[in-house]
N, C-alpha and C positions, 0 to 999 in steps of 0.2 A: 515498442512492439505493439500489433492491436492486440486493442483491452479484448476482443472477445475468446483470444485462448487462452484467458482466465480468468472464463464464465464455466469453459470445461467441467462435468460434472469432474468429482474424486476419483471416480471407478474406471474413468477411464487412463490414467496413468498407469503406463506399466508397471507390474509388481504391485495393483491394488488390487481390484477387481472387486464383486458385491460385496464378496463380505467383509473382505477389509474396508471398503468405502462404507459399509451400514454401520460398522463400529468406530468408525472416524468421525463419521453425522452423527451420532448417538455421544459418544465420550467428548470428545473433543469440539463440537459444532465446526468439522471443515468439510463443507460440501462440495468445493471449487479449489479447483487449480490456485484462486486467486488467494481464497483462505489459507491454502497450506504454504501461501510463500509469504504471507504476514502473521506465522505461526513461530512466534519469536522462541530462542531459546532463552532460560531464565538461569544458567551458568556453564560455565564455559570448565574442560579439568584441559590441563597439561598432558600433550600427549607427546611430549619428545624424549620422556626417559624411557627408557623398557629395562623392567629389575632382574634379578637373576631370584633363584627360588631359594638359595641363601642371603638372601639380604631381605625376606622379609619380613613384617614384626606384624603384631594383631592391631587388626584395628586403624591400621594406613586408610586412607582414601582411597580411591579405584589405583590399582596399578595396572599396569600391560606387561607381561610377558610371553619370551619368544622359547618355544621348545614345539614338543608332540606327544600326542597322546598312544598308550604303547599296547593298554587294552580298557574293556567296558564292561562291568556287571552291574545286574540289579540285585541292590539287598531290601531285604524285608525290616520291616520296623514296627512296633506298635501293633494295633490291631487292625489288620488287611490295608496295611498302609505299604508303598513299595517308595523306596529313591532310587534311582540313577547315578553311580558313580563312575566316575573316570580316572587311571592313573596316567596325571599328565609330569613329562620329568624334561630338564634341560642339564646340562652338560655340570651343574652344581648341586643336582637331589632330584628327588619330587615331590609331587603334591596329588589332592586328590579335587577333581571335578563335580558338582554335585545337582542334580537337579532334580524336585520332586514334582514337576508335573510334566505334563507334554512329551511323554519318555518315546511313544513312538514316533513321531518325527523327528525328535532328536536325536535319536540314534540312528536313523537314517542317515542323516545329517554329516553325523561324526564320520572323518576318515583316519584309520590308524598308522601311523609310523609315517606321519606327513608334519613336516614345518609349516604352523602356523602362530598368529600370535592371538594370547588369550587378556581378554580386559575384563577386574571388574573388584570387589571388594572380598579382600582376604582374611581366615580367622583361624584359630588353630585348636585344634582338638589332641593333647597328648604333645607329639611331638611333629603331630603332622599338621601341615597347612591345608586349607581347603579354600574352595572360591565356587559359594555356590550361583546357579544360571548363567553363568560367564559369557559374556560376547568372545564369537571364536570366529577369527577368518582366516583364511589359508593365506600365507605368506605372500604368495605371488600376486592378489588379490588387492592384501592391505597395500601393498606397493603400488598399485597403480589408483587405488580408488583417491576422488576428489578430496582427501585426508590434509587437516591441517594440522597446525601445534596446535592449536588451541579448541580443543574436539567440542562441540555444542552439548548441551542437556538439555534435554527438551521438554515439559510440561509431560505429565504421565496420568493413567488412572490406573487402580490394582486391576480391573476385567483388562485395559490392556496387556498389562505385564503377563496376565493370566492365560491369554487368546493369543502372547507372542508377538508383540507387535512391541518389540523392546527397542529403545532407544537407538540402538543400530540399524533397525528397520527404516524409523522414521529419518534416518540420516540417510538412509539408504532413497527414501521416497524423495526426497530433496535433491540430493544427488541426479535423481531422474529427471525432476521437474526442472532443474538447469540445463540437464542437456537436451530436452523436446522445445523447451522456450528460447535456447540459446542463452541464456544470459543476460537478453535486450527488453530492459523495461521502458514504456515511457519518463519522460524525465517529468515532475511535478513543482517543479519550484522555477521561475522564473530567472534567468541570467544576472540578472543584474542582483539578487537576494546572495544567489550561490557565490559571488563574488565576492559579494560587502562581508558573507559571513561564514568564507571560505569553505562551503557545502561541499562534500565531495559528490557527484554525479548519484543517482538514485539508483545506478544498477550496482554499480560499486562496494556501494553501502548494503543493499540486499543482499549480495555476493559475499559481503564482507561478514555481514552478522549470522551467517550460516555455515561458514567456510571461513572463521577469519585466520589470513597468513602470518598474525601480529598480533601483539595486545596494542600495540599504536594502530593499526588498521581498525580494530575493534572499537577503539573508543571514536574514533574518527566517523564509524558507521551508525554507532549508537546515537551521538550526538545528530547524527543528520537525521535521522529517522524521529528521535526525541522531537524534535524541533519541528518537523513536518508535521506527524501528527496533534502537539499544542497549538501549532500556526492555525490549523484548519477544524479548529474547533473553537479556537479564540475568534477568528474569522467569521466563523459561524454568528456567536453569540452576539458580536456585533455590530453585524449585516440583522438581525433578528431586532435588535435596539433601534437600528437607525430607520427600518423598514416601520418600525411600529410608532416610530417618530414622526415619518410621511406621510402613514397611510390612517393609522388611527385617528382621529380626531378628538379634539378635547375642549371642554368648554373654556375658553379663556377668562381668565380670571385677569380683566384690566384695571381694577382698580385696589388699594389699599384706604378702607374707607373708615369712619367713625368708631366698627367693633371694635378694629385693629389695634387704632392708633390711640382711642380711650383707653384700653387693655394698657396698651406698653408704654404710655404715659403717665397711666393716674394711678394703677391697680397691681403692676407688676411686684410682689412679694421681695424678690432680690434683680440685683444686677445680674442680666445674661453675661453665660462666659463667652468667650471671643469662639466657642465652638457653637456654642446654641446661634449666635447671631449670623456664621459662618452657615451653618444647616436652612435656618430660616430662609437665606435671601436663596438660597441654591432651590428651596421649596419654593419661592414667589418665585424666580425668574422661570421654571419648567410650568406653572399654573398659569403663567402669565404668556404663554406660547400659545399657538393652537392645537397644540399636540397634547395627547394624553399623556400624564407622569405616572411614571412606573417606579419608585426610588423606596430601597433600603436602607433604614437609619438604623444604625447600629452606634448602641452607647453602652454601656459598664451598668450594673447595677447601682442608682443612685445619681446617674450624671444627668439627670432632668430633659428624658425625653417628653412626659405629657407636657410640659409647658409648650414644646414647640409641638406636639400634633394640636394643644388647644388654641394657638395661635395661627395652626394652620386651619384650623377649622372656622376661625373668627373671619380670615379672608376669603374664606366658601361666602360665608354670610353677607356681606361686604358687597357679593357680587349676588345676591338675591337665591343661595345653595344651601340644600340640608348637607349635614355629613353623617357620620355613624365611626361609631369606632367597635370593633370585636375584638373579643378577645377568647381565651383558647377554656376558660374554668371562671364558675361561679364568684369563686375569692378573687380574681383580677379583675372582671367586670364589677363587681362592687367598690374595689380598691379606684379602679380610676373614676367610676361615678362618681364616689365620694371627694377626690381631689381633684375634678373637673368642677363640680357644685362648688366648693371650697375656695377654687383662685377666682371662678367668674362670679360669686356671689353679688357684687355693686354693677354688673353689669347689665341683669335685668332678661336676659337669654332663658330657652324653655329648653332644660335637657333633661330626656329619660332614662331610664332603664329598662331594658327586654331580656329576662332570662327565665329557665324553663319552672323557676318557683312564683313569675310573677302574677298574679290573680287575674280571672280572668276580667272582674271589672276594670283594673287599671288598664288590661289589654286592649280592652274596646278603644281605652280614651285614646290609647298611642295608635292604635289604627286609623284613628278619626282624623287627630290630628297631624299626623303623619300625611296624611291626602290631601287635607286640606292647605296645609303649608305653615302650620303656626307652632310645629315642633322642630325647632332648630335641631340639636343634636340626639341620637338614640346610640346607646350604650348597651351593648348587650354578650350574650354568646351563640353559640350555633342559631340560638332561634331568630336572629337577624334575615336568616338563610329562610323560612318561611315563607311559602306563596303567599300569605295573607299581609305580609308586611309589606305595605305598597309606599314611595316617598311621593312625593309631587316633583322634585327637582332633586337627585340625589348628586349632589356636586364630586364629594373627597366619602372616600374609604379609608380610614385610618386600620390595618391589620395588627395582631400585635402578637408575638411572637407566632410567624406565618408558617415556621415545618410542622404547627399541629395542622394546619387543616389542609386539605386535598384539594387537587386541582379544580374538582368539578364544585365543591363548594366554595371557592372564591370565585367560577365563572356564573354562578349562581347570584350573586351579589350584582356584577356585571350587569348583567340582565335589568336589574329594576330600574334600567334604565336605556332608552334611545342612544344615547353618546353614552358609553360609559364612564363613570366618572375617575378622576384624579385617584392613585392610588398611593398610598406611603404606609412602608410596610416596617414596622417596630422588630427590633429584637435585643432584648438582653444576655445573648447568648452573643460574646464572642466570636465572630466567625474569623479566622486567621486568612490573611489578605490572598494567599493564593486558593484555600478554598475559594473564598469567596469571588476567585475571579474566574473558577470553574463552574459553580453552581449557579450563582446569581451574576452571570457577565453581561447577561442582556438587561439586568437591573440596571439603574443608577445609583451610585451606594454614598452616603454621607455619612459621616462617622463623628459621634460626639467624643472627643479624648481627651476631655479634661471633666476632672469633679469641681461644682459650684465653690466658691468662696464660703472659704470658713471651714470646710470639711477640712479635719484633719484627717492624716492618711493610717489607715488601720495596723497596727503593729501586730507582727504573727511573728508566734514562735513556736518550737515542735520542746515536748516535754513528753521523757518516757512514763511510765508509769510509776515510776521509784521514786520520782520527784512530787507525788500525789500532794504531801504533806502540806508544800511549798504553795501548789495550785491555789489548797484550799484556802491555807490563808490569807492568798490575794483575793481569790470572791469574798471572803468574809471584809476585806479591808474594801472592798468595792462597792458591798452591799451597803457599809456604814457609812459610807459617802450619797448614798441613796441611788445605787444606779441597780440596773438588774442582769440577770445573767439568763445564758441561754444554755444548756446541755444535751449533746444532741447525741443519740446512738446508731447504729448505723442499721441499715433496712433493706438486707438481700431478699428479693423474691423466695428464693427455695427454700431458705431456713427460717420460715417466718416464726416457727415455734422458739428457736433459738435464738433470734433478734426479739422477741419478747420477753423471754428470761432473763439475758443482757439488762435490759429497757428497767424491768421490772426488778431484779436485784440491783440496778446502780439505784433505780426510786428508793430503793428501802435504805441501801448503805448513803444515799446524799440525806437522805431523812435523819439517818441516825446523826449524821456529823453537821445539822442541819434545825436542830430541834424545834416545835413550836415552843412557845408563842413567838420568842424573838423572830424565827424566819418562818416564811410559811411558802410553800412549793404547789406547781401545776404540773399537770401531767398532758401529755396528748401524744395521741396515737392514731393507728388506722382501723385497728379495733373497734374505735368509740364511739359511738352515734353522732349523727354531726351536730344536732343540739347540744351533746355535751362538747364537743369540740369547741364548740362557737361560744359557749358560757368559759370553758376555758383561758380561751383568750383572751376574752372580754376582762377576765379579772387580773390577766398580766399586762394588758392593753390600758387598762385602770390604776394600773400599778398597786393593786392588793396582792398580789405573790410578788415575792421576790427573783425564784428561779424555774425559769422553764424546761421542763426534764420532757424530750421530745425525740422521734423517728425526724427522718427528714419532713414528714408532711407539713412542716414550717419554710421546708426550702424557698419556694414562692409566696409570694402578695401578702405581705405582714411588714407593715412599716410601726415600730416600736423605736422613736428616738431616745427613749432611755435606758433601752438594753445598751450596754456598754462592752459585754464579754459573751464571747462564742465559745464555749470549748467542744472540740470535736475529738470525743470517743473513739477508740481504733480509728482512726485518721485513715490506717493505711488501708482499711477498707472500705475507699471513697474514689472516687474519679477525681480529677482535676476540677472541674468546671462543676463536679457539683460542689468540690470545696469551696469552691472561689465563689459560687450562688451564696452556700452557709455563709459566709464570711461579710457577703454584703448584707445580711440579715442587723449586722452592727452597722455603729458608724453613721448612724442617720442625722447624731444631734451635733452638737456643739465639743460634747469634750470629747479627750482623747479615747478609743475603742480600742479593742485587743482581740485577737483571735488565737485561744490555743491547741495546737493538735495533738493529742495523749496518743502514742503509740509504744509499743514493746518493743525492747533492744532489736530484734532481730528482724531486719528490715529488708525486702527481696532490692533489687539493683532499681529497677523501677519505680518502687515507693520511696526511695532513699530520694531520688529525682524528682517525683512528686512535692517530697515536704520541701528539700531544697527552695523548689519553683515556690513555694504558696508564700516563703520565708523571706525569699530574696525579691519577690514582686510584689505589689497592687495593679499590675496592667492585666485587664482581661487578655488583650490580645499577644500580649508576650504566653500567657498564657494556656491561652490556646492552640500557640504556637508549636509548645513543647507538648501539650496534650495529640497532637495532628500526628506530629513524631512518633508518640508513643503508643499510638494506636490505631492511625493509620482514618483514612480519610472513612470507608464504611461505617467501622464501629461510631465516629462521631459524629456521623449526621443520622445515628439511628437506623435501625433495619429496615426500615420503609425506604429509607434510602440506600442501603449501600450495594446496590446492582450501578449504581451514578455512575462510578466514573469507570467503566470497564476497561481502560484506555490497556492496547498493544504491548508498545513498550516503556513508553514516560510512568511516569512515578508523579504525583504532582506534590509529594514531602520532598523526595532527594532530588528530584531536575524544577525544583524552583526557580531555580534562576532563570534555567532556558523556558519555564512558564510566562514567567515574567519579562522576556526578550521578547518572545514570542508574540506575546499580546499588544507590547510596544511594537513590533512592525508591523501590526494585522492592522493596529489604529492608525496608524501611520500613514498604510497605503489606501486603508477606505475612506479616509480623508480626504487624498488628494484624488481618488479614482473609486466615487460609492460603488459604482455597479460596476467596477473593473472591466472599464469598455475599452480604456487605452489597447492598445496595440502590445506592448512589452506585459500587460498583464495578461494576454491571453488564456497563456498556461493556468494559471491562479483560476479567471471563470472556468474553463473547461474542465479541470479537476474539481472546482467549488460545484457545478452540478454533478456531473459525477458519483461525489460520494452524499450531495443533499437526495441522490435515488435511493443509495442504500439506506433508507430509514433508522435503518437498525445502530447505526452507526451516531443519530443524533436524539434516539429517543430519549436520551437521560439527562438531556437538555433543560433546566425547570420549567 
């Protein structure tokens, strides 16, 4: 059909008019014809039984019943409060109708001593039933209207339900927009797709998920529509990769020269695993192009990403390139200075540090040297992002954990430079592979998945709190072996006075059972000044305390190879990923590490799944897998992000698969047809610009 009769404003479909089109832009954002027929229902009820008014019980789901209403009054209630009742009866009792707002039009509305059928949910007072705001249409009516067995429900706010614009209406507005549209959409998938992957027709499927005749008709429609909208976003994201592939430009890095190969010859610490050396050449071969690298390295807490950003930064230099690495907090720019100093020591390299406690005379040096070219690497935080920080050649951007900072501050980076330079972007957070093939699809993504040689793998186990006794003994039998312990309590925002008291009575009771001189204990907090913070650690980093009694402010950038034991406090009030963060806090050295989670018998459905998960894995990503699950793609990329993925109808947790179908055909076909010029591709460009007009549609794009 032409696209432009549903550009139609709302207001103009019969049965809308201003004001139900200003509450439909306002509630709902459907301004267009076109919106209200991609205004999916989100469940479907059974409409092929209709009950009798003895057969029914409290608390059923919506029913439908056929009778008539026989008269109407309004009673008084409370103070100057009125309802609307109705006595509606069929041919087995009666019931009563109830409605407290909107009483003059609905009584207009109502006709008496006429068959019709009433829908909606029933509840009983005494011995009578009631069914209050009921959807009510006149028998002759529901007989012809476009009705299926499987009646839609559609997306609501309470001003609508309020203003009457109830579920019957909206099915009512739908009803109309088939019949002024006819039915005839263009079709958006191309012949030869609808074939391979038995697509039913695109009107079909519209028709279908509004009206569907079938629970097979249904899922037939879902699936097509699923599928269309991942296709054309997958599409997207990697038309945006290959475009930034052509058109970008990037310094080629043609050679692997003396830093490199004295590095991984003479100086390397350990043997890379088959995933570092797997990451590395995928890093050389995109620096080694003329295109600018945009790639995502994702590894586990512990599986040895700096070696490979410092190795990638050693073939910036190789090719006559500074680099910089950022990071998101004062304690990870410290952390990786300090183990970037550490592995390049024999190498003879000038690397700094820039963060916002550095003085200003060291600031000068790194300005100077930075311009003039004789500061190889700069290590910093936000203050990287400074107009004053100028490079002479800025090769590679290493990022490192990239959802803290914002768009405009990593194009800010960009900038200090003509070509912008190579980007590779770090994260220890687990991103679970179909997020990541949502948010980051126009990335390049590398994944470290395996832990270095020699790490043994962490043992967790959940211990209620009855079993205290047991716990303690084994710290004691651990400590005597000379390793250290961690204890960590849990650190809700709201109840920060309560999370303190916790913190502060398990310090006194681990003290008690804990005594000096033989042990002695560290505290930290978010309370503390960071000078005591930092002397804190320093004396469990020292190994002068034996157990670290801590909020999560230990979560990040703390590498202690002789803590050996993590016990985590009410466990069950923790996230997934941040237990799985805790947990890699052990496990750094040599012997075997333990992680234990203390919680109370009584555990909700979801935590029980939680300890499960932490008990039965060491995979971040299996992990986060079931985290994605259990809280849904928003919650886990944080509220800065979760307007991301506003998607229609797909689910990108439960239509994983067809996520992942999807992005295998989208790769498939721009493969063999980039700018889908073929002839059979048509369809695909014509709908790929199309919907690259409506903005709105790609803004959540990263």
């Amino acid at each position: 059909m032409q696209q432009n009769l549903l550009e139609t404003p709302i207001e103009y479909l019969k049965g809308v008019g201003p004001n139900r089109g200003a509450l439909l832009r306002k509630e709902l954002g459907i301004h267009k014809y076109g919106h209200l027929l991609n205004f999916f229902p989100n469940r479907y009820i059974d409409r092929t039984r209709y009950y009798k008014i003895n057969e029914l019980q409290n608390n059923v789901a919506e029913v439908q019943i056929i009778g008539k209403i026989i008269n109407i009054k309004t009673v008084e209630f409370g103070k100057n409060q009125k309802r609307l009742v109705a006595t509606f009866v069929d041919d087995t009792g009666q019931m009563e109708l109830v409605w407290f707002q909107g009483h003059k039009w609905i009584r207009e509305s109502l006709k008496i001593n006429e068959m019709c059928v009433i829908f909606g949910k029933c509840t009983s007072f005494g011995n009578t039933f009631n069914m209050s705001h009921p959807e009510i249409e006149l028998i002759a009516e529901h007989e012809q209207s476009l009705r299926s067995a499987m009646q839609p429900v559609y997306p609501s706010t309470e001003t609508l339900a309020n203003r009457g614009i109830s579920n019957r209406v909206i099915n009512k507005m739908m009803q109309q927009l088939f019949q002024e549209t006819q039915a005839k959409f263009s079709e958006t998938m191309p012949d030869y797709l609808t074939a391979e992957l038995k697509l039913i027709p695109k009107n079909v499927a519209l028709f279908n998920i509004h009206f569907p005749k079938s629970a097979e008709a249904l899922a037939k429609s879902q699936f097509r529509l699923k599928f269309e909208e991942l296709f054309y976003i997958q599409l997207q994201l990697i038309t945006k990769n290959l475009i930034r592939k052509h058109k970008i430009k990037g310094h080629p890095f043609t050679k692997v020269g003396d830093y490199f190969n004295n590095f991984y010859q003479n100086h390397l610490p350990f043997e890379l695993t088959n995933a570092q050396k797997r990451v590395i050449k995928e890093i050389r071969i995109d620096m080694g192009s003329n295109a600018q690298m945009n790639r995502l390295l994702q590894g586990d807490v512990g599986s040895g990403k700096t070696i490979v950003a410092l190795m990638s930064m050693l073939m910036a230099m190789d090719n006559g390139f500074q680099s910089c690495l950022m990071a998101p907090t004062e304690i990870l720019a410290n952390q990786h200075f300090n183990g970037l100093i550490e592995l390049s020591k024999e190498l003879n390299i000038n690397i700094k540090l820039l963060t916002g406690s550095t003085k200003m005379a060291a600031r000068r040096v790194i300005h100077e040297e930075l311009e003039n070219g004789t500061l190889d690497i700069l290590i910093g935080t936000h203050a990287l992002l400074e107009d004053k920080v100028k490079f002479q050649n800025l090769g590679l951007a290493v990022i490192d954990e990239q959802h803290r900072f914002g768009v405009e501050q990593r194009s800010k980076l960009w900038k200090k430079n003509e070509i912008p330079p190579h980007v590779l972007v770090m994260t220890a957070t687990p991103i679970p592979r179909t997020l990541a093939m949502s948010l980051y699809g126009d990335l390049d993504i590398s994944v470290i998945d395996e832990l270095p040689p020699g790490r043994k793998p962490i043992k967790t186990v959940n211990r209620f709190d009855s079993n205290r006794l047991k716990v303690w003994k084994f710290i004691r039998d651990e400590i005597a072996l000379g390793r250290q312990i961690y204890i960590v309590y849990p650190l809700i925002e709201e109840s920060k006075t309560m999370d303190f008291k916790d913190l502060m009575d398990g310090y006194e009771s681990i003290s008690r059972d804990f005594p000096l001189p033989q042990y002695s204990i560290s505290i930290l907090h978010g309370k503390m000044k960071p000078v005591d913070k930092d002397s804190e650690m320093k004396r469990f980093s020292e190994g002068k305390t034996n157990i670290m009694v801590a909020t999560t402010v230990i979560e990040v950038g703390v590498n202690i190879p002789n803590a050996s034991v993590m016990i985590v406090e009410s466990a069950e009030r923790f996230g997934l990923s941040q237990l799985h963060q805790l947990r890699g806090r052990v496990g750094r050295g040599a012997e075997q590490s333990y992680c234990i989670l203390m919680t109370s018998h009584k555990l909700s459905a979801d935590s029980k799944t939680r300890m499960e998960t932490m008990v039965g894995t060491n995979d971040g990503f299996e992990i986060a897998e079931v985290d994605l699950r259990l809280r849904g793609p928003g919650d886990l990329m944080g509220t800065q992000q979760s307007g991301l993925l506003n998607l229609q109808i797909a689910d990108i947790v439960r239509d994983r698969d067809i996520l992942i179908l999807a992005r295998n055909y989208a790769l498939k076909i721009l493969k063999e047809d980039a700018s889908l010029q073929k002839q059979e591709n048509s369809i695909l460009r014509a709908t790929y610009i199309e919907l690259t007009k409506k903005k709105n549609i790609w803004n959540y794009i990263s």
